[in-house]
VEXLUMPA-279504 format. One record per atom (N, C-alpha, C): residue number from 1; residue in three letters; chain; atom name; x, y, z. Coordinates in pm, whole numbers, plus 50000, padded with zeros to 5 digits. Layout:
N
(node NUM,"ALA","A","CA",(X,Y,Z)),
...
***
This chain:
41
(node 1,"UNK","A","N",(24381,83383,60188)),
(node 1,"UNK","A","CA",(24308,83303,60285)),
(node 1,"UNK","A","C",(24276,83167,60221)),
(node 2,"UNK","A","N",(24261,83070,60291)),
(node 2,"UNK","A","CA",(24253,82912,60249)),
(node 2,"UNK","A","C",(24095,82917,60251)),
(node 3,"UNK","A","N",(24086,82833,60134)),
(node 3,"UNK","A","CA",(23956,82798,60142)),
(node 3,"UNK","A","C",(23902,82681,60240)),
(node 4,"UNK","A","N",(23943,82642,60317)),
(node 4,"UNK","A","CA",(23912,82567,60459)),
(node 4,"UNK","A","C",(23881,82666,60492)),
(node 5,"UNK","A","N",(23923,82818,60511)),
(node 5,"UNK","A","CA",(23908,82882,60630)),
(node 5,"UNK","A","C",(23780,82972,60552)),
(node 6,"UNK","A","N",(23746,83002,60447)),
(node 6,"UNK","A","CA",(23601,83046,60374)),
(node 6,"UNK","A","C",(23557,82966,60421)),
(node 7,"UNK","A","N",(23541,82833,60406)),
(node 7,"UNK","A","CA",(23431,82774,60455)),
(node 7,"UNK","A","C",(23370,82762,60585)),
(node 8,"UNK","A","N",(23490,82756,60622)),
(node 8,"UNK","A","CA",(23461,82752,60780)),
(node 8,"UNK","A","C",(23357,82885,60852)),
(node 9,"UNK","A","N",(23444,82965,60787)),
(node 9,"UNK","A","CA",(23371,83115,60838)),
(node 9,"UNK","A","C",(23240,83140,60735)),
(node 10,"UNK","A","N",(23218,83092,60659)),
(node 10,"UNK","A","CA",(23079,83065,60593)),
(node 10,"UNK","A","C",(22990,82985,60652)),
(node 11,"UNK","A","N",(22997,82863,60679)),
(node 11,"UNK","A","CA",(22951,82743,60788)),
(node 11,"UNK","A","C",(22930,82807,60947)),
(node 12,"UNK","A","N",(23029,82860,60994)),
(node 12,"UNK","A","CA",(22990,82976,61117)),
(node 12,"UNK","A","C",(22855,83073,61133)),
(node 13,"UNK","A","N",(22846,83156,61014)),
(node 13,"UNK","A","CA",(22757,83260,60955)),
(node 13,"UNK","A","C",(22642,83162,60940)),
(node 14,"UNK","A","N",(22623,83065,60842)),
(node 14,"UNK","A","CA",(22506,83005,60847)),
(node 14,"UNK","A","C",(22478,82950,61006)),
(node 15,"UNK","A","N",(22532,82885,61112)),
(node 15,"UNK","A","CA",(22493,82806,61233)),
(node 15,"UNK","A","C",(22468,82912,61284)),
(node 16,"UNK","A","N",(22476,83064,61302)),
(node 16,"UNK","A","CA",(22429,83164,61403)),
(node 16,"UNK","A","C",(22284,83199,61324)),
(node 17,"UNK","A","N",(22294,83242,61193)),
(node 17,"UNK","A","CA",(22168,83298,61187)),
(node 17,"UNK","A","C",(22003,83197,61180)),
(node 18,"UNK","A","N",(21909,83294,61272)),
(node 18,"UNK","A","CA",(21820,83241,61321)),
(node 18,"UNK","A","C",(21727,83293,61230)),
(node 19,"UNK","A","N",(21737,83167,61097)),
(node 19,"UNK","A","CA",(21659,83128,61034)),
(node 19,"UNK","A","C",(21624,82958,61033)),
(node 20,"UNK","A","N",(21509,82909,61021)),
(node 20,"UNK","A","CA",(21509,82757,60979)),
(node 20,"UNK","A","C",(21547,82716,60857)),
(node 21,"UNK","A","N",(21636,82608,60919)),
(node 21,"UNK","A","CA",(21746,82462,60831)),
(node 21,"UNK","A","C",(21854,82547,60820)),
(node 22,"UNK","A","N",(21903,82674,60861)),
(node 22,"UNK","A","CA",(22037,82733,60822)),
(node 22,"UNK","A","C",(22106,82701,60972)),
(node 23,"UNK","A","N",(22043,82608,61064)),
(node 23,"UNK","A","CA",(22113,82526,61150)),
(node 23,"UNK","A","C",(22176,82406,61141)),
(node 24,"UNK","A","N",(22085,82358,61042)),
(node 24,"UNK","A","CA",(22157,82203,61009)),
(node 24,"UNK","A","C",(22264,82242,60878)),
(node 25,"UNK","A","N",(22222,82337,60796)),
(node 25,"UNK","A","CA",(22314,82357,60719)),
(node 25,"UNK","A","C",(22438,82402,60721)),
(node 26,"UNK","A","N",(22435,82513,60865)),
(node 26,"UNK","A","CA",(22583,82577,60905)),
(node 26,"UNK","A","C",(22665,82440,60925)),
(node 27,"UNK","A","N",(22590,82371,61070)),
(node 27,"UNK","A","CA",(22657,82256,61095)),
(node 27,"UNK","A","C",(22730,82163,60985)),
(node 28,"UNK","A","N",(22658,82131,60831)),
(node 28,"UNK","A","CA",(22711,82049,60758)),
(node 28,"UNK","A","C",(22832,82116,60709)),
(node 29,"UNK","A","N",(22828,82259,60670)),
(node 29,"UNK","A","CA",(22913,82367,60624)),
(node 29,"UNK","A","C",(23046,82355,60710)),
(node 30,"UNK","A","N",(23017,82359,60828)),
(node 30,"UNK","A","CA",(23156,82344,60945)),
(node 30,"UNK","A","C",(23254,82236,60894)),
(node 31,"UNK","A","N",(23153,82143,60937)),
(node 31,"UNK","A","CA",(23215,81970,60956)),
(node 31,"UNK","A","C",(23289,81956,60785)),
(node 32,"UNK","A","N",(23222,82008,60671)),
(node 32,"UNK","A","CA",(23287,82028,60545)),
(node 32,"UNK","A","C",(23434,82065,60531)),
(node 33,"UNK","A","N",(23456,82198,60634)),
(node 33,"UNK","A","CA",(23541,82311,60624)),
(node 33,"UNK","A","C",(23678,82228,60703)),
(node 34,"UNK","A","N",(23621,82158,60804)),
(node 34,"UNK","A","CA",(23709,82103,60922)),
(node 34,"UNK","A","C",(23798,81961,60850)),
(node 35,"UNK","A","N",(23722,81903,60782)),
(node 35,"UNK","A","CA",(23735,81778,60694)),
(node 35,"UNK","A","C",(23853,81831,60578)),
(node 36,"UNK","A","N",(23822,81951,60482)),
(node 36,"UNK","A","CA",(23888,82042,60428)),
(node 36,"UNK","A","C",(24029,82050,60512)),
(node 37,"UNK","A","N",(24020,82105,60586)),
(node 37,"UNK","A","CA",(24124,82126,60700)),
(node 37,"UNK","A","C",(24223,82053,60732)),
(node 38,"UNK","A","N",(24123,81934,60735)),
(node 38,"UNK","A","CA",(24266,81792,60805)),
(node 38,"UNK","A","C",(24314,81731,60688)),
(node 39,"UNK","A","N",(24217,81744,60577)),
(node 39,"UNK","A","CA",(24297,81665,60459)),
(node 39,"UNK","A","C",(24393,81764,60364)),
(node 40,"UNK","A","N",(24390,81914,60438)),
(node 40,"UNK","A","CA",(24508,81954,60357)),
(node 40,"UNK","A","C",(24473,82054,60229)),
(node 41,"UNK","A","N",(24333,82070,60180)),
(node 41,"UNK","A","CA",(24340,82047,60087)),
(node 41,"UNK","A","C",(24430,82032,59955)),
***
């Protein structure tokens, strides 16, 4: 598995669970994973 795609599905896991700041953090986690993604790593 690519590590774009850990992250991604890590960044997922953090934006669902309903704890506070593990919303803003999933979100940064995503946009990380997606960025990861397009550049290939």
């Amino acid at each position: 598995m690519k590590t774009s795609t850990l992250v991604l599905v890590l960044g997922l896991a953090l934006f669902v669970l309903p704890v506070p700041g593990t919303f803003i953090t999933g979100a940064l986690v995503l946009i990380a994973g997606v960025v990861a993604r397009i550049l290939g790593e």
